[in-house]
Z-matrix of the N, CA and C atoms (Angstrom, degrees):
N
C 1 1.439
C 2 1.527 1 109.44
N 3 1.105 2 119.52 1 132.48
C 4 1.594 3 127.27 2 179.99
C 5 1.269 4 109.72 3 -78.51
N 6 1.599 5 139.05 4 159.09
C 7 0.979 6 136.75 5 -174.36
C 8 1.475 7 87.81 6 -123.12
N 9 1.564 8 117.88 7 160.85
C 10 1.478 9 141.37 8 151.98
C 11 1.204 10 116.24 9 -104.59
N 12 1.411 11 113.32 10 101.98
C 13 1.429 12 99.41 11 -179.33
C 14 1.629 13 112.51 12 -115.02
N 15 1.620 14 112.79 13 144.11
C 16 1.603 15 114.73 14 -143.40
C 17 1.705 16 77.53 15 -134.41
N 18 1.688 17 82.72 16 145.46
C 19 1.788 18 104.05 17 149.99
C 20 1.449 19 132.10 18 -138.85
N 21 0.885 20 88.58 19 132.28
C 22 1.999 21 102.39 20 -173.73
C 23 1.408 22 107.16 21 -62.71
N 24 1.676 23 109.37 22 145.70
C 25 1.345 24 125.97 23 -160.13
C 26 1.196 25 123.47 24 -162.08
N 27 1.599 26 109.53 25 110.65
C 28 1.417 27 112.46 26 -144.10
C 29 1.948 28 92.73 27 -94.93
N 30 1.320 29 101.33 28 137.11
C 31 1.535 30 103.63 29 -167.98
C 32 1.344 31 94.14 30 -115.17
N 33 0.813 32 121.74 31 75.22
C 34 2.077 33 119.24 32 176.05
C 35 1.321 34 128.85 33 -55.56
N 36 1.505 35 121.17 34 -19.01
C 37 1.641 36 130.80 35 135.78
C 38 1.505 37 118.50 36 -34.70
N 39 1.311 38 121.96 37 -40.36
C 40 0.968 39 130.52 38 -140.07
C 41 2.041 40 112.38 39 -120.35
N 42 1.389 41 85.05 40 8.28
C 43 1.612 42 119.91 41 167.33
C 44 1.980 43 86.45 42 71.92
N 45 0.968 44 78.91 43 72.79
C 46 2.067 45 89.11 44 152.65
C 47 1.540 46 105.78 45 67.58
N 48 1.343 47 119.82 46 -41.63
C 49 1.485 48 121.44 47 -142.35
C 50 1.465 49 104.52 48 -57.25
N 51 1.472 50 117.97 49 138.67
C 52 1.247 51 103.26 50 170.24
C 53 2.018 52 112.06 51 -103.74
N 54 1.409 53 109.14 52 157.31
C 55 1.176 54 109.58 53 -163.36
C 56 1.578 55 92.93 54 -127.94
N 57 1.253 56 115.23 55 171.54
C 58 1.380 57 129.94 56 -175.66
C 59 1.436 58 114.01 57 -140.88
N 60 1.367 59 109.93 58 115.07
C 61 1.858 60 126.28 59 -174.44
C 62 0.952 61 124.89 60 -131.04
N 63 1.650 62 118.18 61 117.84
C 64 1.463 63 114.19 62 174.85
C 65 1.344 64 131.24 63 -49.52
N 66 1.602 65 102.16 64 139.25
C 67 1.317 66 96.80 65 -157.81
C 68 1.552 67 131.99 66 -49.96
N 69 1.131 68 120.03 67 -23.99
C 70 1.565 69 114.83 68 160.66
C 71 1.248 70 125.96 69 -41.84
N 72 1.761 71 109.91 70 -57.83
C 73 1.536 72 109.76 71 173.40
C 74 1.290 73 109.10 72 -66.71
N 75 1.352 74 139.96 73 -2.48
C 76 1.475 75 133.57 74 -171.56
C 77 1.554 76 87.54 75 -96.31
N 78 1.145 77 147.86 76 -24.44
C 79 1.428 78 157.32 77 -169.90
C 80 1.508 79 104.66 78 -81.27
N 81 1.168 80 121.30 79 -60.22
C 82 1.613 81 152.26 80 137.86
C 83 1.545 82 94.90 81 -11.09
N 84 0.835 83 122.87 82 -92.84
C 85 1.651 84 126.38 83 163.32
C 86 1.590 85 139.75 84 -9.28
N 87 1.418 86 82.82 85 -86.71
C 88 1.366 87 113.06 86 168.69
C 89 1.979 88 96.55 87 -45.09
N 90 1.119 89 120.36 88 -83.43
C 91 1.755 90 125.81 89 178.71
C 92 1.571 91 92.18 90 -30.15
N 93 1.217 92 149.08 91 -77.39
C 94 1.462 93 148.44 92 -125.87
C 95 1.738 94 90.72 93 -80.52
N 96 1.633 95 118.58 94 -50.45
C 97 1.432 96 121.78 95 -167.89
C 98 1.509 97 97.84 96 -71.56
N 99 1.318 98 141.03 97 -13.09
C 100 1.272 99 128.01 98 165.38
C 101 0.992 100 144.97 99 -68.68
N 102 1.548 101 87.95 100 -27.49
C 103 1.740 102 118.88 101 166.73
C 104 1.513 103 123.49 102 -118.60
N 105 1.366 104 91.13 103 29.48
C 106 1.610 105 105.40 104 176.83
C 107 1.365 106 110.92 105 -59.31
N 108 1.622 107 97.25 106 138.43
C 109 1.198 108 120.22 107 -158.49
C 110 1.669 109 136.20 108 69.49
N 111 1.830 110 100.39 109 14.86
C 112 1.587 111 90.05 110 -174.01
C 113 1.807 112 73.00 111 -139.41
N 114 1.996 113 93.69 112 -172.65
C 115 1.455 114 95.78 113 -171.70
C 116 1.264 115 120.06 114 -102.59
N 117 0.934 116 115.81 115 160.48
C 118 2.265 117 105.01 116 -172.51
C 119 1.848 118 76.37 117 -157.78
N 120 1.599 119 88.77 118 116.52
C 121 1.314 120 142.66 119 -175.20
C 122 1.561 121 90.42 120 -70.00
N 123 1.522 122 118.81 121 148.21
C 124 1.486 123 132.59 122 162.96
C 125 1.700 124 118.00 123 -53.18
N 126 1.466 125 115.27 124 -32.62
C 127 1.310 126 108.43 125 171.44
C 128 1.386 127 113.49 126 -85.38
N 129 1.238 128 123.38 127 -20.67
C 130 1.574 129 122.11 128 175.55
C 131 1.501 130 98.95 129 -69.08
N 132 1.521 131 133.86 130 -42.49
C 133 1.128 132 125.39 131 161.75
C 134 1.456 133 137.20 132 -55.72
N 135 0.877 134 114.92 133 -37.88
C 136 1.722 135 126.73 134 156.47
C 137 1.149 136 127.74 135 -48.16
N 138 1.672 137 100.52 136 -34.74
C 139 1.464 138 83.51 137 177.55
C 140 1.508 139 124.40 138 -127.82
N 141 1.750 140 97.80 139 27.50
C 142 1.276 141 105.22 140 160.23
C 143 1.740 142 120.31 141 -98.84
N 144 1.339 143 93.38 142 -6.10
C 145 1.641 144 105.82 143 -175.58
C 146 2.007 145 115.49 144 -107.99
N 147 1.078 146 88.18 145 -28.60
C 148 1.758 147 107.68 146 165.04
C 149 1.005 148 127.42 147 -91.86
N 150 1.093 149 133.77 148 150.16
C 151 1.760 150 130.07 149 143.04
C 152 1.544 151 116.07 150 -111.63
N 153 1.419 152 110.89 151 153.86
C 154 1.424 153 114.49 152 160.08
C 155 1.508 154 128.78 153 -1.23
N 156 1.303 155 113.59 154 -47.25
C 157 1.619 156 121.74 155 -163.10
C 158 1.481 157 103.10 156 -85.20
N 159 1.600 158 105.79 157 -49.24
C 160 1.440 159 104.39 158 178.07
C 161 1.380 160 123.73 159 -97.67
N 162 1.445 161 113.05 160 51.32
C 163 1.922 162 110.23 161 -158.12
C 164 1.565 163 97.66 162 -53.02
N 165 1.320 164 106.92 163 -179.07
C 166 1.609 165 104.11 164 176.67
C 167 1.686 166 104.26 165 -128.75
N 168 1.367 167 90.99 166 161.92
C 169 1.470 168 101.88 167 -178.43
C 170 1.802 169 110.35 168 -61.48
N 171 1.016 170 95.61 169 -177.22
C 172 1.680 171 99.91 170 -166.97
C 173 1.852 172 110.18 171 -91.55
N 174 1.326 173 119.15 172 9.21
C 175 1.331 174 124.25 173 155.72
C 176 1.175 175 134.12 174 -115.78
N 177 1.505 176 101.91 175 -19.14
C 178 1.714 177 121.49 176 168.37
C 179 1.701 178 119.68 177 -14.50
N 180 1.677 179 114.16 178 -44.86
C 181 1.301 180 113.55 179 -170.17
C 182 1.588 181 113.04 180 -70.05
N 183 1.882 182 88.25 181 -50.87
C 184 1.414 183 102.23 182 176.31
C 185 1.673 184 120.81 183 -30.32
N 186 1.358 185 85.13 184 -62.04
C 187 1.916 186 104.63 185 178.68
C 188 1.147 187 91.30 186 -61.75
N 189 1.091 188 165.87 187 167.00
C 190 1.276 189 153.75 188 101.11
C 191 1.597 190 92.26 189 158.24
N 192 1.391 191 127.08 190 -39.04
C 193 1.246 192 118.12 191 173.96
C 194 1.470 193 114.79 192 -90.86
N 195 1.421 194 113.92 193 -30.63
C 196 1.836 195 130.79 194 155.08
C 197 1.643 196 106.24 195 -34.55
N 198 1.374 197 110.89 196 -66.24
C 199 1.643 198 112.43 197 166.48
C 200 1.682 199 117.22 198 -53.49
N 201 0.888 200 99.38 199 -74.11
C 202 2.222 201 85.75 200 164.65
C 203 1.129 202 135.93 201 -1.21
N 204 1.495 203 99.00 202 -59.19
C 205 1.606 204 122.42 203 -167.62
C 206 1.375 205 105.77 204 -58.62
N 207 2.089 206 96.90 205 -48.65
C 208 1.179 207 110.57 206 -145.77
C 209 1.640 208 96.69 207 -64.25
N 210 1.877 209 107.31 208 -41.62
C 211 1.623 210 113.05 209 -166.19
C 212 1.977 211 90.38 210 -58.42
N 213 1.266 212 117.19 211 -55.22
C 214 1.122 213 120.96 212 -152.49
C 215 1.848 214 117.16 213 -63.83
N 216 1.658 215 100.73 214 -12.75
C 217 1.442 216 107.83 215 -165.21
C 218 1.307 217 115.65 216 -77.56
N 219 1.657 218 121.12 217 140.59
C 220 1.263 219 138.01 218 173.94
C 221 2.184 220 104.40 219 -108.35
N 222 1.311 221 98.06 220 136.58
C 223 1.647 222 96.96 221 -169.39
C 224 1.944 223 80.51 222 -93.03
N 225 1.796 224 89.12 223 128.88
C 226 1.406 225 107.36 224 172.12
C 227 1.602 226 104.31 225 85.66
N 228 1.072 227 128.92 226 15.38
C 229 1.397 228 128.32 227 161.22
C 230 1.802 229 102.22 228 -127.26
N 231 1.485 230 88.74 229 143.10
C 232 1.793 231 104.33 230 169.66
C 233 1.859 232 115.57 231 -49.30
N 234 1.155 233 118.64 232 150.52
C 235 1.202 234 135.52 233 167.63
C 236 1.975 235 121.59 234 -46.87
N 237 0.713 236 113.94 235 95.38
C 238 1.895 237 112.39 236 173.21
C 239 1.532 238 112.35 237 -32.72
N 240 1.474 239 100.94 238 -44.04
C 241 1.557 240 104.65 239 -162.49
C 242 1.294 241 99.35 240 -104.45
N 243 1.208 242 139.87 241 133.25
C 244 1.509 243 141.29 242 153.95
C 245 1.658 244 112.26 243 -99.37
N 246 0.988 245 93.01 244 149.47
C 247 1.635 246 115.92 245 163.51
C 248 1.154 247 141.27 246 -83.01
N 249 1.358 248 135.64 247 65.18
C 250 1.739 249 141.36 248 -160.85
C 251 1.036 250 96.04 249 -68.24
N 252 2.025 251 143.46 250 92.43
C 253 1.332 252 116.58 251 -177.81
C 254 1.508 253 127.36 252 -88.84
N 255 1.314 254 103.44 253 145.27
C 256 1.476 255 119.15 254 -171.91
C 257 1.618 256 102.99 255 100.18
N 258 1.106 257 142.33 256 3.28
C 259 1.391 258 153.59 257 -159.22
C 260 1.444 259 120.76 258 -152.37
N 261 1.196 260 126.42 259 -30.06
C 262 1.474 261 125.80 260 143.53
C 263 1.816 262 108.05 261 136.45
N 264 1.407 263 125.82 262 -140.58
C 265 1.058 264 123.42 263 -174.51
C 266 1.629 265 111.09 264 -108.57
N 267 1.178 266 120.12 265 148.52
C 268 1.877 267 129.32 266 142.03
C 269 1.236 268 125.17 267 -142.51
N 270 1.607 269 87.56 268 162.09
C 271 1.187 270 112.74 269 -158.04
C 272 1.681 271 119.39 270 -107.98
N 273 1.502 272 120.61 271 93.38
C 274 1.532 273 116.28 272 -151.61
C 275 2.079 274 103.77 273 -156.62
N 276 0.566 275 123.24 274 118.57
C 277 1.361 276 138.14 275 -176.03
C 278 1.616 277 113.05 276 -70.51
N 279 1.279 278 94.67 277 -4.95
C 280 1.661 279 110.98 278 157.15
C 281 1.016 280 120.69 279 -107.31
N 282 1.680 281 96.87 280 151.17
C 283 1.715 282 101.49 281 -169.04
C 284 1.171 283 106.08 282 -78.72
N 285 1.275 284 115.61 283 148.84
C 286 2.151 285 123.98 284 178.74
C 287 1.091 286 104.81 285 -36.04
């Protein structure tokens, strides 16, 4: 049996709530809030969340930041993560 193993993450933008994300998307995270507010490209993501053995398919990020949103989303507030396309993701609590 596989385990899911999750960590809670207090988003204080996001009025207190705490949320719980498998650890990839908490990795996912963690990378974007470091460079909050600037852009980190799909291969800079790949290969802080992958290695060699397990490369990922060629939508993996997409999905993977699609799930984010979803843990991270408030109904009636803007998106955390934006999309610079052709240039990659950020991470900013302002709208584009």
């Amino acid at each position: 049996m596989q385990h899911q193993h999750c960590l809670s993450v207090y988003i204080d933008s996001r009025r207190g709530r705490a949320i719980s994300l498998p650890r990839r998307e908490y990795a996912l995270l963690a990378l974007l809030a470091a460079r909050r507010g600037r852009i980190v490209n799909t291969h800079e993501i790949e290969d802080a969340l992958y290695d060699e053995r397990n490369f990922p398919a060629s939508n993996v990020v997409a999905s993977a930041i699609s799930s984010l949103r979803s843990h991270l989303g408030v109904a009636g507030e803007s998106d955390l993560i934006h999309t610079r396309r052709g240039l990659g993701y950020v991470l900013d609590d302002k709208p584009p």
